[in-house]
N, C-alpha and C positions, 0 to 999 in steps of 0.2 A: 276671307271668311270661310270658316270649315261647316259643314255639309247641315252639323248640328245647330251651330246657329245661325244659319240662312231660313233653319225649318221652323225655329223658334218662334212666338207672337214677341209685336212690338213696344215697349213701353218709353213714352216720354216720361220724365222725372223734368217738375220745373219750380224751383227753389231756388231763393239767395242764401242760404241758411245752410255752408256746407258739411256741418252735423247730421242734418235731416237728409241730406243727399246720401250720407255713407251711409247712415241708416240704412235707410230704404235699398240703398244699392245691395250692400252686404245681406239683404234678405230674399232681396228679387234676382239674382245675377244670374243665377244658379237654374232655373227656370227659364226665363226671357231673357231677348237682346235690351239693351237699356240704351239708351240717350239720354242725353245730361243737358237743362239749361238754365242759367241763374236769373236771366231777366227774360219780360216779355213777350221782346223782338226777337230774339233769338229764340224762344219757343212758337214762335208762328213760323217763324223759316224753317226752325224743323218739323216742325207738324205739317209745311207744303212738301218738303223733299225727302223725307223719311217715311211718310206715310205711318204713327205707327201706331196699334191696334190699340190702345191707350193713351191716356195723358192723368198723370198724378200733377193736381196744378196747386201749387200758394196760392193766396189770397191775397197777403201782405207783401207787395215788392214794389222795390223803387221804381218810378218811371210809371210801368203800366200795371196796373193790378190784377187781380187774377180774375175780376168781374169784367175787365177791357179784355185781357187777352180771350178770354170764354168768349165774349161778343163776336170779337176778330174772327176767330175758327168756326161759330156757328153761321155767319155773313160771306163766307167762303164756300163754292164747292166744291173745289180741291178736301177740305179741311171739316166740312159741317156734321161730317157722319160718325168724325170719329170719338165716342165718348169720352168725358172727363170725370174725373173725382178730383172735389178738393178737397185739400190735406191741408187745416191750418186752424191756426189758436184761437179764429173766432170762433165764440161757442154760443151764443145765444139762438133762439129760435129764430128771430127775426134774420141773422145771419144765414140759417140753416135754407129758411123759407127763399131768401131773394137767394141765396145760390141754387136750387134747385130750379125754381123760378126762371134765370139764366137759362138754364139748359140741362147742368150736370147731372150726370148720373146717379152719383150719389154724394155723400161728406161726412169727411173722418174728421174730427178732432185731435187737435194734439194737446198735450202728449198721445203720442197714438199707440193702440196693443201691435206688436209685430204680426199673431195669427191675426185679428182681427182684417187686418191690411193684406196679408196672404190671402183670406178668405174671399176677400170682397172682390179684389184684383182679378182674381180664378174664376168667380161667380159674372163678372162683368165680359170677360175673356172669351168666357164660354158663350156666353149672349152674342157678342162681337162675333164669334165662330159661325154662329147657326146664324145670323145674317146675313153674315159676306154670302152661305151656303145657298140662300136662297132666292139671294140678289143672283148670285151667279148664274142660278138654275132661269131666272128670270130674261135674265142679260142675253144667254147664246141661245141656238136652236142646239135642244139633245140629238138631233140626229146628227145634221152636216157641220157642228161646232163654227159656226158663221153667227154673227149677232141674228138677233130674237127678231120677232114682229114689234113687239113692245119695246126693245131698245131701238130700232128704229123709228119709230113716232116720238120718243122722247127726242133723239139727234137731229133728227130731222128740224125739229122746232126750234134747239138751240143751235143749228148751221145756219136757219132762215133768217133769225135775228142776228147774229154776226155778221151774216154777210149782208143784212141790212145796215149794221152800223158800218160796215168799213167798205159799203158801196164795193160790195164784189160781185158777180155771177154765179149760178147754182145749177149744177147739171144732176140729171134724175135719168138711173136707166131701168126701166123694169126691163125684165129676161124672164124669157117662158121656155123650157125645153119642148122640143117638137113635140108633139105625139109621143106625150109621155104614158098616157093611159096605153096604148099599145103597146108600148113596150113591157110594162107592168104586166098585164095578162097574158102578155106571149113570155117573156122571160123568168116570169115571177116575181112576188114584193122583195124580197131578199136581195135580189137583183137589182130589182129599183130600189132599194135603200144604199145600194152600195154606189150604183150610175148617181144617186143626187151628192152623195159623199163627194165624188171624184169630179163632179163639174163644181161643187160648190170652192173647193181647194183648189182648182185651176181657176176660176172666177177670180179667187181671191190673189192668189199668186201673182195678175196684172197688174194690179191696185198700184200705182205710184208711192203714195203720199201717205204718209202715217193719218191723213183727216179725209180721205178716201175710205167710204166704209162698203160691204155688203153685208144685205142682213136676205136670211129666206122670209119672204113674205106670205107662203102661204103655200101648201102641198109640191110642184115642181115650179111654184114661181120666185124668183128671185128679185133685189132690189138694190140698187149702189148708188151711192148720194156722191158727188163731186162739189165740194165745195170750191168755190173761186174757180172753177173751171168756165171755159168759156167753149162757143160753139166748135173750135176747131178740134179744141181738148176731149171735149164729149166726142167727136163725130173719131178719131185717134183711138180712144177708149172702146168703145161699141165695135171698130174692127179688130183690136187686140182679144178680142172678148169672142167676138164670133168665129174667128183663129185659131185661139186658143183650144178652145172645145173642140171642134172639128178636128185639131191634133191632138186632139186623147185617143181618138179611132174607137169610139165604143162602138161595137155592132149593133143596129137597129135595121134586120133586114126587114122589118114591118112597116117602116117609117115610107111614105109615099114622098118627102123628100130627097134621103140621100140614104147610104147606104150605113150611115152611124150618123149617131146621137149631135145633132145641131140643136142651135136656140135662134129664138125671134125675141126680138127688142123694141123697144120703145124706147127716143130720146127726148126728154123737154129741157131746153136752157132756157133761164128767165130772168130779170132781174130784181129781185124779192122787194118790196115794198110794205110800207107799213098798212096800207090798207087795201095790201093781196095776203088771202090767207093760205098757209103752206101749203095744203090740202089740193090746191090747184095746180103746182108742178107734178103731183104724183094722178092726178084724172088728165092731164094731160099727155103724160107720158103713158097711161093707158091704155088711151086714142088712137098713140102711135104703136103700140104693143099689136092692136088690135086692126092696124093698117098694114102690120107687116105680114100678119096672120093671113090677113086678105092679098097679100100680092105674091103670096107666095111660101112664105116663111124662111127660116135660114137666112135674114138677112135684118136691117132694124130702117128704123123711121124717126127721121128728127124732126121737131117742129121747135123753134125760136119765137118766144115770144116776151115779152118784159110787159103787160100788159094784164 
């Protein structure tokens, strides 16, 4: 795939009707990456693995209709965000009402105008753009590019109930940089925006598992969720972490620790329950944040409990 269209927006096309597909192809191609599907199952396997920033859907098609496959995609999170338009020969209001109704974004009528379908496609695209932009802004932290405080609380809830349903363990580390206000007013903010930059990318850099996350929690405090991890995993994790940092060598001659930039941790492993709420492994790990503080720092605290 060449450079121009890797940068292209995505469009599913999903039609049995392969007049209407070359249509539409021959109009869109030139613009956007296109995907082709003739029935319904095969437009929901693309819409999980394609991801694409559209869907032009039928109404009329054998098997599953274009009112079943719209359900499918919006009952999905992989699939629920991504907008439809259907394109097809029902034309009455009542038609128009339960597809909207469903979900869709909008709906063309066929025979359909070629600019009308340019227009709309563009106008929807553009909507799609300025969301992904604002999810995104939502998603990371603008400073250290490490997930948000807000995508954290949203993970965090659906790790708890996963690893409710398949009866796994959940390890939680908060990380406090030592005596980071001293360093700020002896080095400067500029300094300190660059020192959280440089531990938040070594933090992350240990991370195993593509479902191991860090997000920054809050001015120099950090947070890493471990799913399925169990007490040896966390206690593993939390020295790779305290390692790590300590081999980046930031100078911190101010720090009454050490002579550069360490962290203090807090570890809770637990086994999530349906009637513990998540909110307890992160005041737990805390506790421990706040044990380590007190023993010392530059070092973490784990407390196990399933309870």
């Amino acid at each position: 795939m060449d450079e121009m269209t890797a940068s292209k927006q995505k469009i599913l096309i999903v039609d049995d009707e392969p007049q209407n597909i070359k249509i539409l192809g021959e109009a869109l191609k030139l613009f956007y990456q296109l995907f082709i599907a003739v029935n319904g199952k095969t437009a929901i396997d693309l819409a999980q693995s394609k991801k694409p920033d559209l869907i032009l859907l039928d109404i009329m098609m054998p098997g599953m209709n274009g009112y079943e496959v719209l359900h499918e995609l919006k009952t999905d999170d992989r699939t629920s965000n991504i907008p439809v338009i259907f394109i097809t020969a029902r034309n009455t209001e009542e038609d128009e009402a339960r597809g909207l109704e469903t979900g869709a974004v909008d709906y063309i009528v066929k025979p359909f105008s070629i600019p009308i379908v340019k227009a709309r496609v563009k106008t929807h695209l553009e909507l799609k753009r300025h969301r992904d932009t604002l999810e995104y802004y939502a998603m990371y932290d603008g400073l250290t590019g490490v997930f948000s405080r807000r995508r954290f609380d949203e993970l965090l809830l659906s790790e708890w109930n996963r690893c409710i349903r398949n009866r796994l363990p959940i390890s939680l580390i908060m990380i406090d940089i030592d005596h980071f206000k001293l360093y700020n007013d002896n080095y400067g903010h500029p300094a300190g925006d660059i020192c959280l930059k440089r531990v938040a990318e070594q933090l992350n850099s240990v991370l195993k598992r593509s479902s191991d996350f860090l997000a920054r929690y809050g001015g120099e405090e950090f947070v890493s969720l471990l799913a399925g991890s169990n007490l040896t995993d966390a206690k593993t994790m939390g020295r790779l972490m305290l390692d790590s940092v300590h081999d980046l060598n930031i100078p911190h001659e101010y720090s009454p620790v050490s002579d550069r930039i360490t962290i203090s941790m807090g570890i809770s492993v637990m086994n999530p329950k349906q009637d513990i709420p998540a909110s307890k492994i992160v005041k737990t790990a805390d506790e421990m944040l706040y044990e380590s503080k007190a023993a010392g720092r530059n070092r973490f605290q784990v407390s196990k409990s399933s309870d």
